[in-house]
N, C-alpha and C positions, 0 to 999 in steps of 0.2 A: 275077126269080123272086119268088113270093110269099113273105112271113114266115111267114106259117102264124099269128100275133101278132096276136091279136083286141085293139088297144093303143089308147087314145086318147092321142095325142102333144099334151100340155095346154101345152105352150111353142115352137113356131113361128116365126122371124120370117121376115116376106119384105125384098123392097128397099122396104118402107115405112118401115124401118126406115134410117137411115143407115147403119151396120154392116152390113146384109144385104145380098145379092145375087140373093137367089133370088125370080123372080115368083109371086104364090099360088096361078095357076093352075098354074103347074107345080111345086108343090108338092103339089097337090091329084092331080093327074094321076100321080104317082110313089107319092103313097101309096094310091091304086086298085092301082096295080102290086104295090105290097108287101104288099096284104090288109089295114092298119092298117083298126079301127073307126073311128078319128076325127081330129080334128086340131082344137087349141085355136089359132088364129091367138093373134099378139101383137103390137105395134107400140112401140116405145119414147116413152114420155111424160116428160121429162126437162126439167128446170128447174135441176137442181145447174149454179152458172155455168161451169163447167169440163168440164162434161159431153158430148163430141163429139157427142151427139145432143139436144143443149139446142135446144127452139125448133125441131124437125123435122117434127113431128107436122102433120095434117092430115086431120083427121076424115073428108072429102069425098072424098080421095085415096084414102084405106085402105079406106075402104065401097067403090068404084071396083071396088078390086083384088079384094075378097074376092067380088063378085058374080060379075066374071070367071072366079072361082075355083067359085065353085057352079055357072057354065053347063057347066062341064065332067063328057063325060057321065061316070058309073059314079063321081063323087066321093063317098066316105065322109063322117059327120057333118061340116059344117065350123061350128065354134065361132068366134064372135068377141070378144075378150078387148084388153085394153092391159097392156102392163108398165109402171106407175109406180116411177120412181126416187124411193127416199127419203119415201114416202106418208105419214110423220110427222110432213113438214115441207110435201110440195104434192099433196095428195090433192085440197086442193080445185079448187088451178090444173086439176091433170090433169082433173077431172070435168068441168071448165066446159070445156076443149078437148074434152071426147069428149062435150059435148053434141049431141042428138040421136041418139044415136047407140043400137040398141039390143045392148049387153053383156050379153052372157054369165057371163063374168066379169072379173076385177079381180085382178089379179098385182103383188103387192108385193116389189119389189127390192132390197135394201141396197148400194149401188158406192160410196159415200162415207162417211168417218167425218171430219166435220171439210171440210179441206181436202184428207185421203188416200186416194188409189183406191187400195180394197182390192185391185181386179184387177190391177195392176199393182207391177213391182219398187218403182218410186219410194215408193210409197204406203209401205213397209217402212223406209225410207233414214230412219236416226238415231232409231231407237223401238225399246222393247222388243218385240217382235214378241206377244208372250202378254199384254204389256199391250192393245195394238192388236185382238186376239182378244178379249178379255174387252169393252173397249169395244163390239166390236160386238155380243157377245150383250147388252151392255146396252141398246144400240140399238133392236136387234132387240125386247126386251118392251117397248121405248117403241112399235116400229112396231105391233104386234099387239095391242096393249094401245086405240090412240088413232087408228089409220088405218081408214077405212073399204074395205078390201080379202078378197078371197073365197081367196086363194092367197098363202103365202109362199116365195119361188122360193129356191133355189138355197142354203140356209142351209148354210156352211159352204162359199161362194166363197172367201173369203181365203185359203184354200190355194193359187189361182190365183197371186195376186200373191205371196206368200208361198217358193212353189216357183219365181217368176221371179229372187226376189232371192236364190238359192241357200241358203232356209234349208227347217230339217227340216218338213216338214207332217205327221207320224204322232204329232201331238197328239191324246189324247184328249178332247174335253170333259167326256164323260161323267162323268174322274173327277178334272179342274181345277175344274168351274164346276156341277155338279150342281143347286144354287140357282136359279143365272140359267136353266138352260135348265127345271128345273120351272117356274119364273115364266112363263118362255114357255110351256113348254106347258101350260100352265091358263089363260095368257090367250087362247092359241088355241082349246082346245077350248071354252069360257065362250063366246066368239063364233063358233064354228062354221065357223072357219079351217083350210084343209086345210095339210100340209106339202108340198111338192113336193121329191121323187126327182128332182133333176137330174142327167143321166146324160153333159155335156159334159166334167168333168174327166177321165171314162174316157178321152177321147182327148188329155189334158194330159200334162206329164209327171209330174203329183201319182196320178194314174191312178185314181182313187172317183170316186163319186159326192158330190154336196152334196145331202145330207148325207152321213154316212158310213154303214155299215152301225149303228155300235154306239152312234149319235143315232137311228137309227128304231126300234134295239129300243127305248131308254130311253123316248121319246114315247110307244110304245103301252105301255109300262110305266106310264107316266103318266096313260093314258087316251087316249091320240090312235088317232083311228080312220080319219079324213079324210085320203086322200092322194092324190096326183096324179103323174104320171111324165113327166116334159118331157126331150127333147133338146136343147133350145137351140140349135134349128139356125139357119144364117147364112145358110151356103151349099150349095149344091146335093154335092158333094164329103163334108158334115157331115152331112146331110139322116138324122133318125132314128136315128142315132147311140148303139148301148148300150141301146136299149130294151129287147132280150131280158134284156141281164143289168141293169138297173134290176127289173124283173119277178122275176127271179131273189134279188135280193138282199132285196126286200119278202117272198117266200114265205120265206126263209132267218130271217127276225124275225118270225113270225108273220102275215101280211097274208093274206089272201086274195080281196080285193079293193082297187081304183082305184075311182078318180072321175072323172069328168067336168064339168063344169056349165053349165047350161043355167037363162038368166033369173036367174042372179046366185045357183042354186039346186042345191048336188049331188047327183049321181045315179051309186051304184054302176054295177061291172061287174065280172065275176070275170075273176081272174088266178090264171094256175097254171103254176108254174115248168118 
């Protein structure tokens, strides 16, 4: 059954990915079914030496897939895009892998602080947990600030690992860290960085979005105007995941529009709850 959700899904991954399971052509084919406007492929680009998808990438492969994916009839926009892990430290590794390649866009990840995955219980094991949090939003205005990336995903994953290690995730930022996150977001809006509405912890047991609702009002408070809605899908079972209420929760802060990007370059489209 159709969505009726005129959505472009800006975070995608298929089996190009290690983690994922889902081929892009049927990916592409299911979001014809559900009426989606679009679909942002993404493929993980990962160098952190710990990182189960360090060293997976395959520029040859993923262009393969994603063509396979456009020959299919009645597919919606399909965008091609990489998630870079940690772009503060290997944006340039990542580029030189995804040479030749022509992108869309550039999706900047945070999964590590140090030696700690954020997504994970471990990453929590013997730290303050709100220390570990502020850390990353400090991170986070180094990534935005100094990586050369078009999207920053998922801001406010740590709740992931966080709610693994059975601690409380109904931290505010807004009104711990108010400093770091204006820093952030003037270093994003100054370079024309959108925030991305990931709508994968709705199916966690943290259950929001990353960000949360009362970090996208404080961003457009700030001036951020640029945003993007990703599901974070894997697998086929996850596929588009939360997008209504992603949609939902941006009109609820004022948005009334998404983005897209196309040529490293955004381009609205309206959204209405």
């Amino acid at each position: 059954m159709k969505s009726g959700r005129r959505i472009i899904d800006m975070h995608v991954h298929t089996d190009d990915s290690p983690d994922a399971d889902i081929p892009a052509a049927d990916v592409a084919a299911r979001a014809a079914g559900e009426g989606l406007l679009g679909i942002g492929f993404v493929a993980h680009v990962d160098f952190h030496p710990a990182d189960r998808c360090r060293g997976a990438f395959s520029a040859e492969a993923y262009s393969r897939s994603l063509e396979r994916a456009r020959e299919m009839p009645g597919s919606p926009v399909l965008l091609t895009g990489i998630e870079v892990g940690e772009p503060h430290l290997f944006i340039a590794e990542a580029m030189e892998k995804a040479d030749g390649m022509c992108l869309d866009f550039v999706t900047g990840g945070l999964h590590w602080i140090g030696e700690r995955s954020v997504l994970d219980a471990s990453g929590f094991a013997g730290v303050d947990p709100l220390a570990l949090v502020e850390e990353y939003l400090r991170v986070s205005v180094e990534m935005a600030s100094d990586a050369s990336i078009d999207i920053l995903a998922h801001l406010g994953v740590w709740r992931r690992g966080l709610a693994r290690a059975g601690g409380r995730v109904d931290i505010d930022e807004t009104r711990l860290w108010p400093g770091l996150l204006r820093r952030l977001f003037e270093a994003m809006t100054d370079r024309g960085i959108a925030l991305e509405v990931n709508t994968a912890g709705l199916r966690r047991p943290e259950s929001v979005t990353y960000p949360t609702a009362s970090v996208l009002r404080f961003y457009r408070e700030c001036g951020g105007r640029i945003v993007t809605i990703g599901s974070d899908t894997h697998s086929e079972s996850h596929a588009f995941y939360g997008l209504s209420q992603g949609v939902e929760i941006l009109a609820s802060v004022g948005f009334t529009e998404a983005f897209g990007f196309r040529d490293r370059r955004p381009f609205p489209y309206p959204i209405k709850a």
